[in-house]
C-alpha positions in Angstrom: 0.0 0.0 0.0 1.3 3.4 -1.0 2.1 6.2 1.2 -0.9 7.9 2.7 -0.2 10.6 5.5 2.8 12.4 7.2 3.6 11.9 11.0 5.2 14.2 12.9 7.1 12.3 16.4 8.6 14.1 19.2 10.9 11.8 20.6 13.7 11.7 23.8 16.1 10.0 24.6 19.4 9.4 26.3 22.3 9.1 24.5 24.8 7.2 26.5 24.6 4.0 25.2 24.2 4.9 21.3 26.6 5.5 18.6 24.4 9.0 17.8 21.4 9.2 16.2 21.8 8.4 12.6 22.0 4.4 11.1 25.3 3.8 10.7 27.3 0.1 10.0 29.0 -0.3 13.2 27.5 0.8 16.3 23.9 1.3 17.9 22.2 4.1 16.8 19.3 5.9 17.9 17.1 6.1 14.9 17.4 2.5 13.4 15.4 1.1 17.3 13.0 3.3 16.6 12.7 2.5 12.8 12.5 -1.3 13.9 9.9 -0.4 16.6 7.6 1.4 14.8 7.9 -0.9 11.6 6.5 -3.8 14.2 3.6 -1.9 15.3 2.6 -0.2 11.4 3.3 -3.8 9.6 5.5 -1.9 7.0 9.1 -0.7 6.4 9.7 3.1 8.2 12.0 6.0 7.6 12.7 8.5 9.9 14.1 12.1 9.0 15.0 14.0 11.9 15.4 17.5 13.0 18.9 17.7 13.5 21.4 14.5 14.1 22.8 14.0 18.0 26.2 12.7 17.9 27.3 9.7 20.1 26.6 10.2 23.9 24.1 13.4 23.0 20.9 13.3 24.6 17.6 15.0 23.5 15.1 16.0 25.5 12.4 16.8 22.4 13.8 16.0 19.1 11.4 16.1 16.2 11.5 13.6 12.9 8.7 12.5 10.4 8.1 9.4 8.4 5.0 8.6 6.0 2.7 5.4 6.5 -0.2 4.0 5.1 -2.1 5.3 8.3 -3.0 1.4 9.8 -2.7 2.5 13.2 -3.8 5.7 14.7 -1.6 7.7 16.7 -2.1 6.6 20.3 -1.5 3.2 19.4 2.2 4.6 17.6 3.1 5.8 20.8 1.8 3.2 23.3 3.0 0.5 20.9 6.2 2.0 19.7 7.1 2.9 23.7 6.3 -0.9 24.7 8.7 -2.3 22.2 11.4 0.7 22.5 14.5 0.3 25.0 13.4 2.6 28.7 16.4 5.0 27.1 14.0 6.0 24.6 10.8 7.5 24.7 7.7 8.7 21.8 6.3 11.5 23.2 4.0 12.5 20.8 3.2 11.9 17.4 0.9 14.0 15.0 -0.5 13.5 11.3 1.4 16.6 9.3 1.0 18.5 6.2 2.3 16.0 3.3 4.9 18.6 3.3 6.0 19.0 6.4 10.0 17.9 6.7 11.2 18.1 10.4 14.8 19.3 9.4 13.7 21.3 6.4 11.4 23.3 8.1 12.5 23.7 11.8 13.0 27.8 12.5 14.7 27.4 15.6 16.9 24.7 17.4 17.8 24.7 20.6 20.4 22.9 22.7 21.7 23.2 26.6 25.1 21.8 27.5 24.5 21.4 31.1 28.2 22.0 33.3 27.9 20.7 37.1 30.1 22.8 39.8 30.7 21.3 42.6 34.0 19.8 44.9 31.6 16.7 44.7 30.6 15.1 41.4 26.9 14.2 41.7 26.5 10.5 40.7 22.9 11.2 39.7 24.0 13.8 37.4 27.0 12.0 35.9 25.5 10.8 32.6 24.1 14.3 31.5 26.6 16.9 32.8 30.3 18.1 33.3 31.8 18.3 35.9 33.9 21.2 37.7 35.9 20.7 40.7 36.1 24.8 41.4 33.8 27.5 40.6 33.6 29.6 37.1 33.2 32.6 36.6 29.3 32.7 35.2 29.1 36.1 34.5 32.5 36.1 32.3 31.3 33.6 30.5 27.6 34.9 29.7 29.6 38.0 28.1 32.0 35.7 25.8 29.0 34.2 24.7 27.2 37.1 23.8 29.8 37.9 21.2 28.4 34.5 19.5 24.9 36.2 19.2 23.9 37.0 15.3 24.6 35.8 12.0 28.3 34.6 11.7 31.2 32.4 10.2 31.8 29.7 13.3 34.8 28.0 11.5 36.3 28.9 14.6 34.1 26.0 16.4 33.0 23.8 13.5 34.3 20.2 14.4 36.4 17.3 12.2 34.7 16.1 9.5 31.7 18.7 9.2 30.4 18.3 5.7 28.4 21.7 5.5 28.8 23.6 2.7 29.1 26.9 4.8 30.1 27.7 8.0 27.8 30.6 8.3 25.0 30.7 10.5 22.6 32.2 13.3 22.8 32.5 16.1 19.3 33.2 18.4 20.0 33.3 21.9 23.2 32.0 23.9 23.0 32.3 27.6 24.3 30.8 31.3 21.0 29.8 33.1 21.1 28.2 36.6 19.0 25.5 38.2 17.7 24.5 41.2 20.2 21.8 42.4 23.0 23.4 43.7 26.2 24.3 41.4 23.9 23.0 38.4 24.0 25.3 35.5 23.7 24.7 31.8 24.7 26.8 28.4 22.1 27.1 26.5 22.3 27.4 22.7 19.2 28.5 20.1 19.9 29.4 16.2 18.2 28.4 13.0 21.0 25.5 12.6 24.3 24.7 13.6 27.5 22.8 12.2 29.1 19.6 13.4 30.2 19.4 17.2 29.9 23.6 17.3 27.8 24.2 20.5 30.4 21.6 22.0 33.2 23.7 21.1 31.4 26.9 21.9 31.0 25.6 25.7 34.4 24.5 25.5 35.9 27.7 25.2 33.6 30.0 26.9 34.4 27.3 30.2 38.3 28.4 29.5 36.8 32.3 29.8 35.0 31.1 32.8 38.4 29.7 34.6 40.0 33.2 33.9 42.2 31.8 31.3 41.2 34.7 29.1 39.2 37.7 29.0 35.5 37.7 27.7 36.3 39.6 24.6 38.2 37.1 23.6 35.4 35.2 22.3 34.9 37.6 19.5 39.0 37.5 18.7 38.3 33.5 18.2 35.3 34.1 16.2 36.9 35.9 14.0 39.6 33.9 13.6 37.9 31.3 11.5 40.6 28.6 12.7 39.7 25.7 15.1 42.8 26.0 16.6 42.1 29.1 17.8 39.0 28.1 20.1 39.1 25.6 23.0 38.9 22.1 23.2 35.5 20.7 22.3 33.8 19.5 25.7 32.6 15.9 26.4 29.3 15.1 24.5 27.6 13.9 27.9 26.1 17.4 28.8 25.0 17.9 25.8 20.6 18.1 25.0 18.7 19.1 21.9 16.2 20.7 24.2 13.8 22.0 21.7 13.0 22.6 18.3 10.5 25.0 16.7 8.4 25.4 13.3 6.9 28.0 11.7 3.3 27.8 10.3 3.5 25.7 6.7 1.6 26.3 3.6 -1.6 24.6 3.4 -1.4 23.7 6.9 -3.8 24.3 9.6 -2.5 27.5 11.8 -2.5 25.2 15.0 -0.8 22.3 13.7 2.6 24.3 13.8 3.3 26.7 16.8 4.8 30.2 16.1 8.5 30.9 17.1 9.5 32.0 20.3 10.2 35.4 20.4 13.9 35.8 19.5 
């Protein structure tokens, strides 16, 4: 039976034990399980295409792909079936019919990450997994103004990682922030532009952390940006505290105006 509607999934998971999120031949990945479950409960082959693809050990707390069916089962039965055959580390939260259209990476407006950093003489072994971990103090504030030179649309050669196959190191950036949380020393960087290049908010954390530690001023940040030469940023920081937190669409033509939810204000 052919194709006959779109489903949009919001999906989490945690990332420890996968190989990232996209099939690859050697090592577990994140979106064949899924494939496999949901092929079990729809009686027909699935392919996911996802926002944005987590590397290995990256966790996501709402990432967003779409695959087309020949609408068998409705969609409480994708994610109470498709949860009851998934691993525990991995979770369907939702999933929606779409526009035909609708592509989850094509058409995202926003992305959204938080690299979560733990500060504390004494690492937490409930927080282990999903954050990094700081002996001594940083300096917060110094390291909200380094990332603030990161803010707009630039070229982030500076913190693209190894083997990044974009055609362009140019992009936006949203929103980049130090927010702090309720357990004590828990604090996370958090990240939103409309896309971003291999292993970059990893490098961006990296160096800002060495601007927190007082190895270098604030402005410095810019100096690196501008750069345009890994070398000249810091090292890229463990992919453990790392989330794709959120992702965001803009309304699609021929959709209804409540199936897609507006942008955040930027």
């Amino acid at each position: 039976m052919d194709p006959v509607r779109r489903v949009k999934l919001t999906v989490a998971y945690d990332g420890t034990a996968y190989a990232g999120w996209q099939l690859q031949p050697n090592g577990t990945t994140i979106q064949p399980v899924i494939e496999g479950a949901l092929a079990r409960i729809l009686q027909e082959p699935v392919r996911l295409r996802a926002a944005g693809r987590t590397d290995a050990g990256v966790h996501a707390r709402e990432q967003v792909a779409d695959f087309s069916d020949a609408g068998r089962r409705d969609m409480e039965t994708i994610v109470r079936g498709g949860n009851a055959l998934l691993p525990p580390d991995i979770r369907i939260l939702s999933a929606e019919e779409a526009p035909g259209a609708f592509d989850a990476r094509r058409h995202a407006v926003e992305k959204e990450y938080r690299y979560f950093l733990h500060l504390h003489p004494v690492a937490s072994p409930f927080l282990s997994r999903f954050a990094w971990h700081f002996e001594t103090p940083l300096d917060l504030a110094a390291m909200k103004e380094g990332l603030s030179h990161l803010v707009g649309e630039h070229d982030f050669t500076s913190f693209r990682g190894q083997g990044c196959t974009a055609r362009t190191a140019v992009r936006t950036i949203f929103r980049a922030e130090v927010a702090q949380h309720g357990i004590p020393g828990l604090c996370s960087v958090d990240v939103a532009g409309s896309g971003f290049l291999r292993h970059m908010v990893r490098a961006m954390v990296g160096t800002v952390t060495e601007a927190g530690k007082g190895k270098y001023p604030p402005e410095r940040i810019g100096e690196i940006l501008r750069a345009r030469s890994r070398s000249a940023a810091g090292a890229t920081a463990p992919a453990h505290g790392l989330f794709l937190w959120r992702v965001s669409y803009g309304t699609l033509p021929g959709s209804a105006p409540e199936f897609l939810p507006p942008s955040p204000p930027r």
